[in-house]
MARLUM-615542 format. One record per residue (C-alpha): residue in one letter; residue number from 1; z, x, y. Coordinates in pm, whole numbers, plus 50000, padded with zeros to 5 digits. Layout:
N
  type  seq     pz     px     py
     A  NUM      Z      X      Y
...
REM end
This chain:
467
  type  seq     pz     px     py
     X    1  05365  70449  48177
     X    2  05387  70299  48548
     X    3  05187  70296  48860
     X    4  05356  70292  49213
     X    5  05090  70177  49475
     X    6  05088  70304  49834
     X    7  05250  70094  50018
     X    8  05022  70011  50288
     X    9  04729  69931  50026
     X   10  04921  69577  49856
     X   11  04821  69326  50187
     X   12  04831  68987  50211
     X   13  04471  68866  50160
     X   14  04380  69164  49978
     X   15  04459  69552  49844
     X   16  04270  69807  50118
     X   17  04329  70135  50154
     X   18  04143  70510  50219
     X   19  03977  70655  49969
     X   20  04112  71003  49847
     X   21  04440  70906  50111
     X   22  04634  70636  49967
     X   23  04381  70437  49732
     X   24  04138  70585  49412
     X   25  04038  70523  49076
     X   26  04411  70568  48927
     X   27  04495  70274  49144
     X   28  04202  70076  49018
     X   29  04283  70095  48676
     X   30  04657  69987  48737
     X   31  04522  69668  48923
     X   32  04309  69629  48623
     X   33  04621  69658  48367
     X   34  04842  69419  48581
     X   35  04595  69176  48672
     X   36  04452  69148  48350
     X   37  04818  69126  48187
     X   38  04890  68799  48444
     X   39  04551  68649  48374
     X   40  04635  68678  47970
     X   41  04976  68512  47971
     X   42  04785  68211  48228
     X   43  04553  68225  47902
     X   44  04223  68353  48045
     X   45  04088  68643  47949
     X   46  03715  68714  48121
     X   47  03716  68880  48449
     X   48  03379  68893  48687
     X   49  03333  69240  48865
     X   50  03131  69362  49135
     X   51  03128  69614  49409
     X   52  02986  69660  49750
     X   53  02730  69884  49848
     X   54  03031  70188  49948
     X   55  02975  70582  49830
     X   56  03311  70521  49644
     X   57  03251  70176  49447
     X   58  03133  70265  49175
     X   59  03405  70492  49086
     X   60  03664  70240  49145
     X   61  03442  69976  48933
     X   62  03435  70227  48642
     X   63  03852  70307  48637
     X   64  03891  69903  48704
     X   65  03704  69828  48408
     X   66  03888  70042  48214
     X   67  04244  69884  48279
     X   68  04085  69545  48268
     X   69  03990  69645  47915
     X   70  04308  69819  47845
     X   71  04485  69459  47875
     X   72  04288  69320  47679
     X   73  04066  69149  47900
     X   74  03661  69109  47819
     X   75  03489  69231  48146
     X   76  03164  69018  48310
     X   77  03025  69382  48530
     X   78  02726  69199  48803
     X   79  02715  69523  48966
     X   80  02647  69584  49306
     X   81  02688  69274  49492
     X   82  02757  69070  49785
     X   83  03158  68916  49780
     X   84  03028  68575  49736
     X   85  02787  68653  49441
     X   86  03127  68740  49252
     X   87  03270  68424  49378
     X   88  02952  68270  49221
     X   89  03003  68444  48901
     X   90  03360  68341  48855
     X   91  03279  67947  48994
     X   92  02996  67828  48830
     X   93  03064  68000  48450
     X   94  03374  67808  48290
     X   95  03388  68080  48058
     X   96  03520  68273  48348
     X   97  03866  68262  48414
     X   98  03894  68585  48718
     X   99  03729  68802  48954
     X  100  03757  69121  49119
     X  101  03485  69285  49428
     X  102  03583  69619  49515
     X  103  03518  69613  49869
     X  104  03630  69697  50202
     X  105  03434  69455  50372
     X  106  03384  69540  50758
     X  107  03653  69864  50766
     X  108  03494  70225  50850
     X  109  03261  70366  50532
     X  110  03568  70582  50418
     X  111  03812  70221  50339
     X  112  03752  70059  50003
     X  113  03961  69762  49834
     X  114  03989  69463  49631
     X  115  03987  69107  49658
     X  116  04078  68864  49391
     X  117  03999  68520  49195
     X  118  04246  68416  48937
     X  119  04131  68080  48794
     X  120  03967  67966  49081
     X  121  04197  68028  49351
     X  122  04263  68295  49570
     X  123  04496  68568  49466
     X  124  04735  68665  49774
     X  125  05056  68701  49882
     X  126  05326  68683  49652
     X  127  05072  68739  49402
     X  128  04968  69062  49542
     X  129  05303  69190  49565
     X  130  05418  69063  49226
     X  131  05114  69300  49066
     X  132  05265  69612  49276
     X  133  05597  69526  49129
     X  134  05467  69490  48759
     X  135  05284  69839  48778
     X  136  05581  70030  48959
     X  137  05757  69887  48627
     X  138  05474  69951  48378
     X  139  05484  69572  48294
     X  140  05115  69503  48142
     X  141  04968  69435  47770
     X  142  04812  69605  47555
     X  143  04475  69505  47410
     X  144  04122  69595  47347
     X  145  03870  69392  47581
     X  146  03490  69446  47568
     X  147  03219  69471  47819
     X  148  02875  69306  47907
     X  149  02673  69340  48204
     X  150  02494  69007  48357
     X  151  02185  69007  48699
     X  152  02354  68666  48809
     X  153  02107  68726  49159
     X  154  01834  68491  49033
     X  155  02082  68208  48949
     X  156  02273  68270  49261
     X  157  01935  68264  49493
     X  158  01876  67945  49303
     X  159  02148  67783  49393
     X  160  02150  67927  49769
     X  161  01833  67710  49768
     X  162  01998  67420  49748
     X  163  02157  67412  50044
     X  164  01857  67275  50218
     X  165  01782  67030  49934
     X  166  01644  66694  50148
     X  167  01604  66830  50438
     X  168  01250  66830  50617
     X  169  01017  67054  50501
     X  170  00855  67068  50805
     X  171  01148  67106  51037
     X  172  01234  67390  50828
     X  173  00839  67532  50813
     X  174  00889  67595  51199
     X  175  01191  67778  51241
     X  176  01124  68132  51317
     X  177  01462  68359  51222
     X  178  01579  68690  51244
     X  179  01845  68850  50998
     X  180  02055  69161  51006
     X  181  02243  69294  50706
     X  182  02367  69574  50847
     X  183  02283  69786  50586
     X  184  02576  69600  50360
     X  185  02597  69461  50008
     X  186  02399  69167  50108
     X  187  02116  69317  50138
     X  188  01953  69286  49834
     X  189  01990  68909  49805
     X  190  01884  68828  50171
     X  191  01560  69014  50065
     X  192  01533  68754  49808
     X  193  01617  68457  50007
     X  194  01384  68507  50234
     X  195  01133  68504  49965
     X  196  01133  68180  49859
     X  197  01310  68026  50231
     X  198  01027  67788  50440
     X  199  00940  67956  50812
     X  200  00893  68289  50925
     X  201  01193  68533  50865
     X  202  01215  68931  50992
     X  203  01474  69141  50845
     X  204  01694  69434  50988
     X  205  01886  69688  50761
     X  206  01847  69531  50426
     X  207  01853  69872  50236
     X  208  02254  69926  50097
     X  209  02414  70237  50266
     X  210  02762  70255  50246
     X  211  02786  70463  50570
     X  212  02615  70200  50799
     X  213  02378  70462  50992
     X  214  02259  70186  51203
     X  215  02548  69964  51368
     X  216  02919  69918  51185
     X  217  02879  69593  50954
     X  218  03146  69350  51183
     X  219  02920  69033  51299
     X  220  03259  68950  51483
     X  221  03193  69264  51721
     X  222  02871  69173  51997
     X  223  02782  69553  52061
     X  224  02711  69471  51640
     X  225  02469  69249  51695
     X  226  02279  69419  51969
     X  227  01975  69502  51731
     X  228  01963  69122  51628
     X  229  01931  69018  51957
     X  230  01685  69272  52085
     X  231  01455  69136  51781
     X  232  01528  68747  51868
     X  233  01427  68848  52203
     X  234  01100  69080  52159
     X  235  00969  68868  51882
     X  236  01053  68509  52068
     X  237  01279  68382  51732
     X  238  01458  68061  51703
     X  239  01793  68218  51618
     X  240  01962  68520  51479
     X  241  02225  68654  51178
     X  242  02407  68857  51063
     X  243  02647  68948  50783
     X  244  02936  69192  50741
     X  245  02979  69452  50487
     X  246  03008  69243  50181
     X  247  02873  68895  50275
     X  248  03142  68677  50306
     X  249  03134  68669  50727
     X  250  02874  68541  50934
     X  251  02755  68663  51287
     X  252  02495  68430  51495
     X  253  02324  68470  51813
     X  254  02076  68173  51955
     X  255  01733  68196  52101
     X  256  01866  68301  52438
     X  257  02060  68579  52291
     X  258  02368  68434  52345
     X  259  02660  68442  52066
     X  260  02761  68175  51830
     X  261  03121  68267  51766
     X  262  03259  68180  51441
     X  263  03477  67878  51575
     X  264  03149  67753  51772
     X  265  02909  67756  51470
     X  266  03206  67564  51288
     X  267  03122  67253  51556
     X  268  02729  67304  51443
     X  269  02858  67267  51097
     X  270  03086  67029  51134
     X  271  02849  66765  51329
     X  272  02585  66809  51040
     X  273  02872  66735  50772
     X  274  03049  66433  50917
     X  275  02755  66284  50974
     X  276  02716  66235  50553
     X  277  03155  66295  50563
     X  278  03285  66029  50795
     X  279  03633  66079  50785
     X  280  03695  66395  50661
     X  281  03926  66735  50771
     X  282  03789  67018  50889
     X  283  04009  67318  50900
     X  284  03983  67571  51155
     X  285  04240  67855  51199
     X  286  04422  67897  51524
     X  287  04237  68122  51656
     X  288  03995  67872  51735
     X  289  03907  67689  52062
     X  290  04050  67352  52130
     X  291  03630  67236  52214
     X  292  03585  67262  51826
     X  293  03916  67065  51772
     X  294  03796  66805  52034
     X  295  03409  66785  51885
     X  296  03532  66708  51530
     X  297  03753  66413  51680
     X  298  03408  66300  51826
     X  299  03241  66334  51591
     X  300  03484  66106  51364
     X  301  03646  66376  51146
     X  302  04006  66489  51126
     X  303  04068  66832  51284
     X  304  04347  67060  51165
     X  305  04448  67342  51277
     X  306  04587  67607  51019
     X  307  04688  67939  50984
     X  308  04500  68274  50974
     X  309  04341  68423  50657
     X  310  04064  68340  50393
     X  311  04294  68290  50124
     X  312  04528  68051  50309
     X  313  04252  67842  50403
     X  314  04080  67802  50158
     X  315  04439  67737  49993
     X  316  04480  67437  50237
     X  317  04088  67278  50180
     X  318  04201  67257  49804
     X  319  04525  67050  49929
     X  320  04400  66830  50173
     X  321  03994  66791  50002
     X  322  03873  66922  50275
     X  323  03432  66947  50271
     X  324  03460  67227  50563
     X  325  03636  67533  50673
     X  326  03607  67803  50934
     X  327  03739  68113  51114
     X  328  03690  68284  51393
     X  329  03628  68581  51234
     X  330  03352  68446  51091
     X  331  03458  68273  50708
     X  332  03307  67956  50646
     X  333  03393  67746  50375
     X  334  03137  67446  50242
     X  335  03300  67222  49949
     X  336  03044  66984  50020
     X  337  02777  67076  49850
     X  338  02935  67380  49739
     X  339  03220  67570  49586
     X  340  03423  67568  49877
     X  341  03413  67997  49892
     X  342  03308  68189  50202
     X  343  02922  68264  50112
     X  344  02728  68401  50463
     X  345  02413  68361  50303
     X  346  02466  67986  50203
     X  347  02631  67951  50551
     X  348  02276  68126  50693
     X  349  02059  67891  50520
     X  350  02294  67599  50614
     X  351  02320  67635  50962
     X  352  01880  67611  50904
     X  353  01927  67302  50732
     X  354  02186  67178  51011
     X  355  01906  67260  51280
     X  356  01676  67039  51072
     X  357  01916  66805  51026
     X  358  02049  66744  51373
     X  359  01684  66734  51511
     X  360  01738  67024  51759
     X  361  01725  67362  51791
     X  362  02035  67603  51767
     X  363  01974  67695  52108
     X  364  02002  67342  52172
     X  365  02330  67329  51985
     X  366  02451  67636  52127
     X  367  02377  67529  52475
     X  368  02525  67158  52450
     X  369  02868  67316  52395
     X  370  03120  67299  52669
     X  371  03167  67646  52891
     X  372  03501  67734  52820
     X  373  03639  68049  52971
     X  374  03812  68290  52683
     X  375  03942  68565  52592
     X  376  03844  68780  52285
     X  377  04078  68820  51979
     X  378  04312  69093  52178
     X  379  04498  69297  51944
     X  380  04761  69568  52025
     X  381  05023  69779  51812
     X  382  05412  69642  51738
     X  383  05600  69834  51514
     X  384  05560  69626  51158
     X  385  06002  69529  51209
     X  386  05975  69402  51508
     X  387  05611  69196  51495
     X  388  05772  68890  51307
     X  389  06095  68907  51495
     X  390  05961  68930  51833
     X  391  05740  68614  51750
     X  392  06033  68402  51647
     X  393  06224  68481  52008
     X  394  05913  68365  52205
     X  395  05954  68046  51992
     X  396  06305  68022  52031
     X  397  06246  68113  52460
     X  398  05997  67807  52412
     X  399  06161  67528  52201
     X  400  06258  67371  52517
     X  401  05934  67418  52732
     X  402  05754  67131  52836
     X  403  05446  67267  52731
     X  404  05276  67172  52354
     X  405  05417  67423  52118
     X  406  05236  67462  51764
     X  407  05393  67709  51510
     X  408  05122  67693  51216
     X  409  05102  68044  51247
     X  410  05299  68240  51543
     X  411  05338  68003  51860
     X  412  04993  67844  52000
     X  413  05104  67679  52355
     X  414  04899  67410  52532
     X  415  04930  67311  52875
     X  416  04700  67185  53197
     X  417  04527  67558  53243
     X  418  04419  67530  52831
     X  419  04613  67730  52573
     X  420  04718  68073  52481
     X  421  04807  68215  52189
     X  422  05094  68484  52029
     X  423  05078  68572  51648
     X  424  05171  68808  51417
     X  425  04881  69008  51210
     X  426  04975  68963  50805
     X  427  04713  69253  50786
     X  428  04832  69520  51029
     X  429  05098  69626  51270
     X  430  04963  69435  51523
     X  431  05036  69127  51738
     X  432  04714  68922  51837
     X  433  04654  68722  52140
     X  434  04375  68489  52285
     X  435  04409  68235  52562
     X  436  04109  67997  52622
     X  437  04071  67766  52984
     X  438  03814  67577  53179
     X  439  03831  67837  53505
     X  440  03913  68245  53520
     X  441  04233  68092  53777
     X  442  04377  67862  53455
     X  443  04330  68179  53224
     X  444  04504  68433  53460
     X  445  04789  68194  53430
     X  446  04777  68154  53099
     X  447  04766  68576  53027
     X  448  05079  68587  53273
     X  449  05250  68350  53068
     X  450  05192  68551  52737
     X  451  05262  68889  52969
     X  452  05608  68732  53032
     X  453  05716  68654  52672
     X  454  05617  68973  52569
     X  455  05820  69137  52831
     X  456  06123  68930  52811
     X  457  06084  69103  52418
     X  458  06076  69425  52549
     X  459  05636  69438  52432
     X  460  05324  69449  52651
     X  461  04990  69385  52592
     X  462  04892  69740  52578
     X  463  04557  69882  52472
     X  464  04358  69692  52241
     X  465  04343  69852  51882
     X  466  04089  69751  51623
     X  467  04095  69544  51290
REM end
């Protein structure tokens, strides 16, 4: 027996694909078989699994299960959950050596996937591809495993909690907050941290529907968050959330309605931290805008900028010890206090906590931050042979520019007018761009510059396509 995979479903952070169209439960059991075989020869054998609040999880659970058994792995099931309640699982039981969430996080309600823990660390890459080329061989064990189901929700709200252990009661009594789960896996546990969390809390979309009738579940996207903010603005709240499909990604918008992209709640978070962390790294990706890079330097950390991609950061906070981490997209990793996962509830009650903290309001925070005149993430289609190739001649064209050239991950240029950006997607067939500057004349600059590398490589910028 063997299993060939589609071969757009094996990607680098994760496996993703269409249900019915190139990924279903036959697939699911063969990632169960293969993983469970590599976990068994590291010598674990007890996998965590959970699924996200999609129409097709719970088929893909069942068939993973099975292969997971079939190796002769014993299975942890936590059911429907919220990504970082199966990071949870996996982290805080010893006893657990891996864990699978089916989920396909922000895509459209018809996408599904997986994403993977194998003892403790991320499972990516080379690991990913390794698994497709054990199944297309058949190469997996044979065993019996056996199968218990744990509600780790009460534990996991527990230790939410303690994110705003020693901070001000009172401070925290007066914040007024609104949430938005956007009808994703989180749901259920945000209606439980609310509970027990001091102030006054009102909740959007909390009920799990895996075809998002309300908004799509992508905090990252502002016409997402357009129910938040109408709420933060007819009820007169302190600040807003919101969560993707399965948890892991947080959205924000302050009292005035304005957004609190990922890289800029990253400087909230990383003010609060280095104030009990002098010293320390924070990671941000390069997505990011050089006015985080510049407030962790002021604020006496170490910034570093590194490439793209949950796994790879979180990857790089294990190398370096790193108590922070963040995306633009909306990740954000605490090893503080915490396991050093992305967790968007943990990240919603810390940014309370940093509030409280910090002795002003996130409005305050929000508003303190330099006005820097950006671009969004701007994606747009290269054929998948040419994306890498046409990235390493716009390096090459620029190795002997005067400009600052960084190639962490594609070719980041900084000059007078700010920075712009070139890099190749590891997801899709895509290259992204952003360019950031203090006035719409340095940014038009900037945006020429990247139109003329892209010509000189035959590319232009094109239509913008989604994630």
């Amino acid at each position: 027996m063997s299993h060939v995979f589609d071969p757009t479903v094996l990607r680098e952070y994760d496996i993703r694909g269409i249900i019915g169209e190139t990924l279903g439960p036959d697939d699911a059991r063969a990632i169960g078989r293969v993983f469970g075989s590599m976990l068994r020869e590291a010598g674990g054998s007890r996998v965590a699994v959970g699924y996200d609040g999609r129409v097709s999880s719970p088929i893909l659970e069942h068939a993973l299960v099975e292969g997971l058994n079939a190796s002769g792995c014993d299975v942890v099931r936590i059911g429907m959950a919220a990504t970082p309640m199966l990071y949870y699982a996996e982290a805080s039981d010893e006893q657990i050596d891996g864990g699978i969430e089916i989920t396909g996080s922000h895509n459209p309600a018809n996408y599904n996937g997986f994403k993977l823990v194998f003892q403790g660390r991320p499972f990516f890459g080379a690991d990913i591809t390794r698994l497709g080329e054990r199944a297309a061989k058949g190469e997996w064990m044979d065993g019996v495993g056996t199968s218990e189901t744990r509600a780790i929700m009460p534990a996991y709200i527990e230790r939410l909690l303690a994110g705003l252990d020693g901070v001000d009661p009172a401070a925290l009594a007066a914040m007024r907050i609104g949430w938005d789960a956007g009808n994703g896996a989180a749901g259920p546990a945000l209606e439980q941290l609310v509970a027990r969390l001091p102030g006054e809390h009102h909740l959007l979309y909390t009920e799990v529907d895996g075809n998002f009738p309300n908004h799509h579940p992508d905090p990252t996207v502002e016409e997402n968050l357009e129910d938040l903010r109408a709420l933060v603005a007819d009820k007169g709240l302190d600040f807003g959330v919101a969560f993707d499909g399965d948890g892991d990604r947080i959205g924000a918008i302050d009292g005035e309605g304005r957004v609190i992209w990922g890289d800029q709640l990253l400087m909230i978070y990383a003010e609060d931290a280095l104030s009990r962390h002098k010293g320390a790294t924070v990671i941000a990706d390069v997505k990011a805008s050089r006015a985080l890079f510049d407030h962790v330097a002021q604020c006496g950390g170490v910034p570093l900028m590194w490439k793209t991609g949950h796994s790879l950061i979180k990857s790089k906070m294990k190398e370096t010890g790193s108590p922070l981490a963040g995306e633009m997209s909306g990740h954000v990793f605490f090893a503080d206090d915490y396991y050093g996962y992305d967790d968007a509830l943990y990240a919603g009650a810390r940014l309370m906590a940093a509030s409280a903290r910090l002795g002003r309001s996130v409005t305050q925070l929000r508003g303190a931050m330099p006005a820097m005149v950006n671009t969004p993430e701007m994606r747009f289609q290269v054929d998948e042979s040419r994306k890498f190739a046409a990235i390493d001649e716009v390096k090459a064209r620029l190795a002997a520019s005067p400009a600052e050239v960084n190639s962490t991950d594609g070719v980041r240029v900084t000059s007078a007018d700010g920075w712009w950006l070139l890099r190749a997607s590891n997801t899709q067939d895509v290259l992204v761009a952003r360019a950031e500057s203090d006035s719409q004349q340095g940014l038009d600059r900037l945006l020429a510059q990247i139109d003329e590398q892209l010509a000189l490589s035959g590319l232009e910028r094109g239509a913008s396509v989604g994630h």
